[in-house]
N, C-alpha and C positions, 0 to 999 in steps of 0.2 A: 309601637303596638302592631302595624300592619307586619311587620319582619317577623315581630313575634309568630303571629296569624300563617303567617307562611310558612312559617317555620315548622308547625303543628298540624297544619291542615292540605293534603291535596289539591291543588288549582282543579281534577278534577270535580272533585266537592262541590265544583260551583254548579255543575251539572245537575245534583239531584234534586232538588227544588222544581226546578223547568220539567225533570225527568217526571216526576210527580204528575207535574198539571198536564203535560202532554201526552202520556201513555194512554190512558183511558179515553181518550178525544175520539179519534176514529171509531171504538164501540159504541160511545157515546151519541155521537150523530147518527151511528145508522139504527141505533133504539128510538133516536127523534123521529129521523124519516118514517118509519115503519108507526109508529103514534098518530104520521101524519099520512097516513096510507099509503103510504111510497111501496113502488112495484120492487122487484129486483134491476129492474133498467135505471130506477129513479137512482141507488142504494151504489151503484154501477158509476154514474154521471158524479153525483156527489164526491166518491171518490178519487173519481180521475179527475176531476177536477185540481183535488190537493196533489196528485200526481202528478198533474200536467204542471202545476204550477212551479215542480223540482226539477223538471226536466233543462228550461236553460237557465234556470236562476244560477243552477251551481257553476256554469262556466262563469256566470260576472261576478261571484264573489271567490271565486277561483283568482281572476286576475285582481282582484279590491285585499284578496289576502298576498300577493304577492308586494303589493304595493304600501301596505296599513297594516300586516301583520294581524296575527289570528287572535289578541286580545281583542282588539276593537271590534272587527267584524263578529265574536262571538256575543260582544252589547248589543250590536246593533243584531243579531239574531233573538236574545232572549226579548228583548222592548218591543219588537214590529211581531214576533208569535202571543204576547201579552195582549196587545193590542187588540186584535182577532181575535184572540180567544176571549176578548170580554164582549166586541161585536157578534161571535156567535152567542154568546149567552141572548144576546135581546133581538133574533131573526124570530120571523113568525112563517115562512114559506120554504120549499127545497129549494128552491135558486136562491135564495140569501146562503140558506146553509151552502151549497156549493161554492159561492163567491168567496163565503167570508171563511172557506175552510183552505182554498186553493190561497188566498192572500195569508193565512197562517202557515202554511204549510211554506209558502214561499221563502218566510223569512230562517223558520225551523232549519230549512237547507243549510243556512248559514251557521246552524249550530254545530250542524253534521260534519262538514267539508271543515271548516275552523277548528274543530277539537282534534279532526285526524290530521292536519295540517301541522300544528301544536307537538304532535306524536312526531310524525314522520321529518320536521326541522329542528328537533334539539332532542334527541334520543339517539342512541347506536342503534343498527341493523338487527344485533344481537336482543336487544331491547326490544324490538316493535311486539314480538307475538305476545308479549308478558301485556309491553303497556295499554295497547289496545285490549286484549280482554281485561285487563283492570278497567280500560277507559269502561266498555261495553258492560260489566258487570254491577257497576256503579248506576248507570243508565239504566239497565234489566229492573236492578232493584226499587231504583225510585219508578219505573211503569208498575213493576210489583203492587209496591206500594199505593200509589192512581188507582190501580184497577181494584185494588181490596178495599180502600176507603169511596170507592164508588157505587162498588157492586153492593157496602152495606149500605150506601147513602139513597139506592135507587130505590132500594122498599120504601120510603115515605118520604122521599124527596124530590121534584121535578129535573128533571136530564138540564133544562137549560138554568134550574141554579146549582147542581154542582159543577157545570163547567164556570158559573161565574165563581164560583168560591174557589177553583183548582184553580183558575188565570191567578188569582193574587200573588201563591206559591212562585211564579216562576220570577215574581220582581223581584223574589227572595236572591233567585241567583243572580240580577244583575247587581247588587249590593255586594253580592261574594267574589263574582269576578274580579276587582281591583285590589280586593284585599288578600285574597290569594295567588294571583298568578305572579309569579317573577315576574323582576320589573329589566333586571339582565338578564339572556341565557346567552350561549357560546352553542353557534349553532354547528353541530356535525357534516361536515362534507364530505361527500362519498369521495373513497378514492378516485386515483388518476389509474384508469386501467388502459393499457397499452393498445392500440388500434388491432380492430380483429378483423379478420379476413372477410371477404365478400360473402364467402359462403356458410360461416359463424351468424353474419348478421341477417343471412338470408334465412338463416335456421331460427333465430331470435324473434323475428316479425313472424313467420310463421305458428310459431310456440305463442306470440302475444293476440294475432286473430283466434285462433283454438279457444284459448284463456277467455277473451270477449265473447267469444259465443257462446261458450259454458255457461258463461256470469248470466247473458242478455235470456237461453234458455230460463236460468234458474231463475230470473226475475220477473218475465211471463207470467210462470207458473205459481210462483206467490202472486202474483196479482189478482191472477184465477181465483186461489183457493184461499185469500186473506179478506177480499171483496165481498165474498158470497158467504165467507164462515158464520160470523156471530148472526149475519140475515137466516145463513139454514138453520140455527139453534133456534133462534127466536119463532119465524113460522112452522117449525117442526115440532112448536107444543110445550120448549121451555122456557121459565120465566125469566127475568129480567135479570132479577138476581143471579139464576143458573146462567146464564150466558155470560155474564162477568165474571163470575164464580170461576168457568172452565176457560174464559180466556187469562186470568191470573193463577190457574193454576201451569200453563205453559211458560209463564215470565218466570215462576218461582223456579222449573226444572232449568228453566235458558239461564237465573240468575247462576246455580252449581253449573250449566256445561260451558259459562265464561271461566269460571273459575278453574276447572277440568281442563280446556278445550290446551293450554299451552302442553300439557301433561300429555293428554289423548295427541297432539298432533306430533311431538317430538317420541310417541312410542312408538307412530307408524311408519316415523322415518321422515316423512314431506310434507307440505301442506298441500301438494297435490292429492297425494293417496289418501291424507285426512278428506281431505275434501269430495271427493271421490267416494269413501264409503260411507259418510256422514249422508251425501245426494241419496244414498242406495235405503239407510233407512227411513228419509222423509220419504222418497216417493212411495214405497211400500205402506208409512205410515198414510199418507193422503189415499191411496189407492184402498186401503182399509173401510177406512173412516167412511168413504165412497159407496162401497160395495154393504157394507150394514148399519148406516145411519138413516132407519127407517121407522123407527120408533121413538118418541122421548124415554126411553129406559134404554135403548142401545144408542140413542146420541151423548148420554149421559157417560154411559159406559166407555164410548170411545173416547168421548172427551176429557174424560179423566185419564184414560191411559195413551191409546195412541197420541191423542192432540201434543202431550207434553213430549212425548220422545219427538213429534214433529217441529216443534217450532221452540222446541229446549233445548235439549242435546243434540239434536242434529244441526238445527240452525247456525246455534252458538261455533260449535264446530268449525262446520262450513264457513259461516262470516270471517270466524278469525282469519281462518286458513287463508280462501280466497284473497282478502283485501290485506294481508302483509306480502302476498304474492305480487299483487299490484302496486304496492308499494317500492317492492323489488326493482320493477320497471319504470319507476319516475328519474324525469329527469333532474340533475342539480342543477337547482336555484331558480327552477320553474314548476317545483311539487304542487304552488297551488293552483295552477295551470291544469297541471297533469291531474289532480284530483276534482276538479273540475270538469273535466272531459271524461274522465270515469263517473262522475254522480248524471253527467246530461246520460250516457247510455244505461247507465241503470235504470236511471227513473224515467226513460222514454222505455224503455222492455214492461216497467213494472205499469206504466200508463196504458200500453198496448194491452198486459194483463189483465188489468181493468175493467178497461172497455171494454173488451171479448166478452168478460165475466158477466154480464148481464144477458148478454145474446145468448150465450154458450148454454145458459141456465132455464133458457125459455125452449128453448131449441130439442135439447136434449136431457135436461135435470140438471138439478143442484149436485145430487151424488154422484151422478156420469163426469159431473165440471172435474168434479174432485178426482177421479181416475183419471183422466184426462190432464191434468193439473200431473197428478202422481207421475205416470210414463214419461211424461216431459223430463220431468228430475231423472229419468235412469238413461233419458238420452245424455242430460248434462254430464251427469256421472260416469259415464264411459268418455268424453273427451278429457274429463280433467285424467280420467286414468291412462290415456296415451299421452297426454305429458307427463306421467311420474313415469312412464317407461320407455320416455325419449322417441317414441314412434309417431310424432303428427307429421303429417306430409311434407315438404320442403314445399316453397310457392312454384318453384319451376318445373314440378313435378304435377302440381292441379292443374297449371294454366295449360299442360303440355296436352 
C-alpha cells in the first residue's frame, strides 16, 4: 500500500497540509496584536521575534540534515510548528504571542531548509528550477488556501480559534511524510570539475559576495514592507476580512508566477537577469503602494493590483531564480551545511528588516516605510544585473 501511495502521490504533497495551517499565521497574530492594542513597535517585536528565531536555527538543522537526512528532520519540523501553533491558540498577552510564534517559527525552519535540501540532493542541476517552483507552488497554494479559509473564518470566528483548528491540518502532513517520501533515492553528485586558476576563484568569491548582498538587500526590505503590510490595511480603515482578502489575493498571483517563473526565467536567458528585473518591478510595486495608500478605496485599489504583481509574480520569480543560483554554489556532500548558512543570512537581513520596520514607521510613516522598502529592491536589482553581465569587481580590485 505505501509503494502504492508513492507511486501516485508527490513526497511534496506532504507539504500542503502544514502549508495550510501556516500561511495565514503571521496575518493571523498581527490582527490579534492590533485586538490587543499593540502599536506598530509591538506588531514589529512579535515578528522579529519568529525571525530571530530562523536566524541560527537553520545552521543546526543544516548540519542534523547532513547527518539524519531530510525525511526525519522534515517530522521533526511539522510536530514542534504543531506544537506552537496550538500554544498560540491559548496566549492571552503580546509576549506569549511573541515567544510562542518565534518557538514555531523555529521549528517551520526545519520545513524550509529539509524540503530544499531533498531538491538539491537527489535531482539533476538541470532539474532544480522546475523542482523548486513545483516544490514553492504547492506551498503558495496551500497558504492560498490558509489565507481564504481564514479571511472567511474571521467574520464570525475568534483569530485564536482558527489558528487552533489550522494547527490540526499540519499533523495531516506528518502522517503523509512516510507514506510518501522514498524510502531509497540515488543521490546526484556534482561533477569532478578540474582545478581552476587563482584568478577564476578569485572571480567566483567575488560573484558569490555580490549575490549575498543582493539577497541580504532583498530580505531587509521584505522585512520592512511584509511587517507593516497587513498592520497598514488594518489601521488604514479595512476590515479584517479585506486584509485577508488582499493578502490571498497575492498568494493566488505567486501561486501562477511559481508555475511561470521556470518559463519567465529560461526566456530571459539567466536567473540573474530574471532576477534582476523581477527586483525592478517589486520595488516600483512597493514604491507605489507607498506613495497612494492613503485612503481605504486606494489601499484597496492597490492592494488588489499592485500588492499581487509584488509579492506574486515578482516574488515567485525572484525566489526561484535567486535560490537555484545559490544552489549553484553549494558545496558536495555538505548542501545541508551550505543551506543552512544561507537561511542564518537570509533570516538575520529579514530579522534586521523587522526590527527597523516598527521605528522606520514611527519615524517617518507606514507609506514612506514602503518607498523606502521599494528603492532598496532597485539597489538589489542593479547588483544582480552586474552579475548577468559579468562586471562585479574582482576582490583585489576593492581592497586595492
Amino acid at each position: 500500500m505505501r509503494q502504492l501511495i508513492r507511486r501516485r502521490i508527490n513526497w511534496m504533497m506532504a507539504l500542503m497540509p502544514y502549508s495550510i495551517a501556516i500561511g495565514p499565521l503571521g496575518t493571523l497574530l498581527t490582527l490579534e496584536i492590533v485586538s490587543l492594542n499593540g502599536t506598530p513597535v509591538d506588531v514589529s517585536y512579535a515578528m522579529s521575534a519568529g525571525s530571530a528565531a530562523g536566524v541560527a536555527a537553520p545552521l543546526i538543522w543544516g548540519f542534523l540534515l547532513d547527518k539524519y537526512g531530510g525525511r526525519r528532520i522534515l517530522t521533526l519540523g511539522f510536530l514542534g510548528t504543531t506544537a506552537f501553533m496550538l500554544a498560540l491558540a491559548y496566549t492571552s498577552s503580546i509576549p506569549q504571542i511573541a515567544l510562542y510564534y518565534a518557538a514555531a517559527s523555529l521549528f517551520s525552519s526545519a520545513v524550509g531548509v529539509s524540503a530544499s535540501m531533498i531538491i538539491v540532493g537527489y535531482s539533476s542541476r538541470s532539474k532544480w528550477s522546475e523542482s523548486y517552483s513545483s516544490l514553492n507552488f504547492i506551498s503558495s497554494l496551500g497558504y492560498l488556501i490558509g489565507d481564504l479559509t481564514a479571511a472567511v473564518l474571521s467574520g464570525f470566528l475568534s483569530i485564536k480559534f482558527i489558528i487552533l483548528s489550522m494547527s490540526a491540518l499540519s499533523i495531516a502532513s506528518v502522517a503523509l511524510t512516510p507514506l510518501t517520501m522514498p524510502q531509497k533515492v540515488v543521490k546526484v553528485n556534482a561533477s569532478n570539475d578540474p582545478p581552476k586558476p587563482i584568478k577564476d576563484k578569485v572571480m567566483e568569491l567575488s560573484n558569490l559576495i555580490t549575490l549575498y548582498l543582493a539577497i541580504i538587500i532583498f530580505y531587509i526590505s521584505s522585512g520592512i514592507f511584509n511587517t507593516l503590510y497587513p498592520y497598514g490595511l488594518r489601521v488604514g480603515g479595512l476590515s479584517k476580512a479585506w486584509v485577508m482578502g488582499i493578502i490571498s489575493m497575492g498568494l493566488g498571483v505567486q501561486i501562477l508566477g511559481f508555475k511561470m517563473a521556470p518559463r519567465i526565467i529560461s526566456k530571459l536567458g539567466s536567473n540573474a537577469k530574471a532576477a534582476s528585473r523581477s527586483l525592478i518591478l517589486r520595488g516600483l510595486s512597493y514604491s507605489l503602494i507607498g506613495l497612494s495608500s492613503s485612503t481605504p478605496v486606494t489601499l484597496i485599489a492597490t492592494g488588489l493590483t499592485l500588492y499581487p504583481l509584488a509579492a506574486g509574480l515578482a516574488f515567485s520569480t525572484f525566489y526561484t531564480a535567486s535560490n537555484v543560483m545559490v544552489f549553484e554554489r553549494l558545496r558536495n556532500g555538505k548542501e545541508g551545511r551550505g543551506l543552512g548558512v544561507y537561511n542564518v543570512v537570509t533570516g538575520s537581513a529579514y530579522l534586521t528588516g523587522s526590527l527597523a520596520s516598527g521605528y522606520l514607521a514611527n519615524s517617518i510613516g507606514i507609506g514612506q516605510s514602503y518607498v523606502v522598502a521599494g528603492v532598496m529592491l532597485w539597489g538589489s536589482a542593479y547588483l544582480f544585473r552586474l552579475i548577468d553581465k559579468g562586471r562585479v569587481p574582482e576582490l583585489a580590485k576593492i581592497s586595492a
